[in-house]
C-alpha positions as CSV (number, residue, x, y, z in Angstrom):
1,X,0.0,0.0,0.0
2,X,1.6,3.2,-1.1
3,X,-1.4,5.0,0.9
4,X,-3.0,5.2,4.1
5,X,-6.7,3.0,2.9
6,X,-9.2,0.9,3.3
7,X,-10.4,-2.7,2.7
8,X,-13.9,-3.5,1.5
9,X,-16.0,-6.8,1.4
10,X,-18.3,-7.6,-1.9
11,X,-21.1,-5.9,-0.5
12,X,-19.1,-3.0,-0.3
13,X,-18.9,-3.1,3.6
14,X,-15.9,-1.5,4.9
15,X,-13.9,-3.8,7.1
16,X,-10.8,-2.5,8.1
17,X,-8.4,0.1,7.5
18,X,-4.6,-0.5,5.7
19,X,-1.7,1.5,6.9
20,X,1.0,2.7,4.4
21,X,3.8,0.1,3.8
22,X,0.9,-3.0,4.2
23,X,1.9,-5.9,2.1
24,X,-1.4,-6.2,0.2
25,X,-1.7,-10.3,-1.3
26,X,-3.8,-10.2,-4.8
27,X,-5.7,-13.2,-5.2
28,X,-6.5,-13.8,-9.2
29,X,-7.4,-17.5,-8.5
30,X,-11.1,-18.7,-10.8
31,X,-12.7,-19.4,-6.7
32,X,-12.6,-15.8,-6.2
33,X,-14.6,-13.0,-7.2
34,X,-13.1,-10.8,-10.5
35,X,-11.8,-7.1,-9.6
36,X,-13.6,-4.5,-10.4
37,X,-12.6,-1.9,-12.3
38,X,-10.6,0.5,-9.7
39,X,-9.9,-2.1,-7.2
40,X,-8.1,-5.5,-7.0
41,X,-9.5,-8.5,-4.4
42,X,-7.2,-10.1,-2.1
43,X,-5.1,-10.4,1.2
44,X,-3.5,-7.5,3.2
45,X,-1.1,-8.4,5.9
46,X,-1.6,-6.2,8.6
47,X,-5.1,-4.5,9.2
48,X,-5.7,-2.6,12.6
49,X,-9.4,-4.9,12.9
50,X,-7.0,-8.3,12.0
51,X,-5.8,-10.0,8.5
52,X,-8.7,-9.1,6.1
53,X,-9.5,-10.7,2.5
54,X,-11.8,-8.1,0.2
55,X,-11.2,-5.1,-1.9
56,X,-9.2,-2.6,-1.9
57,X,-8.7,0.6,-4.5
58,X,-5.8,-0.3,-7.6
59,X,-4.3,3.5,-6.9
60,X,-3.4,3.0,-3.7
61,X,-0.9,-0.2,-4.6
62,X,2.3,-0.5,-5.9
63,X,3.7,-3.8,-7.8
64,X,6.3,-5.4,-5.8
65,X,6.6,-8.8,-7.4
66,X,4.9,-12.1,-8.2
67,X,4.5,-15.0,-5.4
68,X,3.4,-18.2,-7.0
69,X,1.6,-20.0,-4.4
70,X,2.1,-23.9,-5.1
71,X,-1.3,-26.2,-4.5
């Protein structure tokens, strides 16, 4: 997260907030829902409310690299 933010569920429920420097996991897997267009789904890392899975807003990330997750 480049920016202080937050992190929404798919009903667009806010449900928690992301500080700057958050690691922010995007999920692009078929089992989860697509992104929309100014937001990308996934994992954050550190939330103040706990680790949080939803959306949050593309302008707000910076690309740090790939992790390929082995199943």
């Amino acid at each position: 997260m480049n920016k202080k933010g937050q992190i929404w569920d798919a009903r667009g429920n806010r449900i928690g907030d992301v500080a700057p420097g958050t690691l922010f996991f995007r999920q692009e897997s078929a089992s989860y829902p697509s992104p929309v267009h100014d937001r990308y789904y996934g994992t954050v890392d550190e939330v103040i409310s706990g680790n949080a899975t939803g959306y949050v807003l593309r302008k707000k990330l910076d690309y740090v690299g790939d992790v390929e997750i082995c199943g």
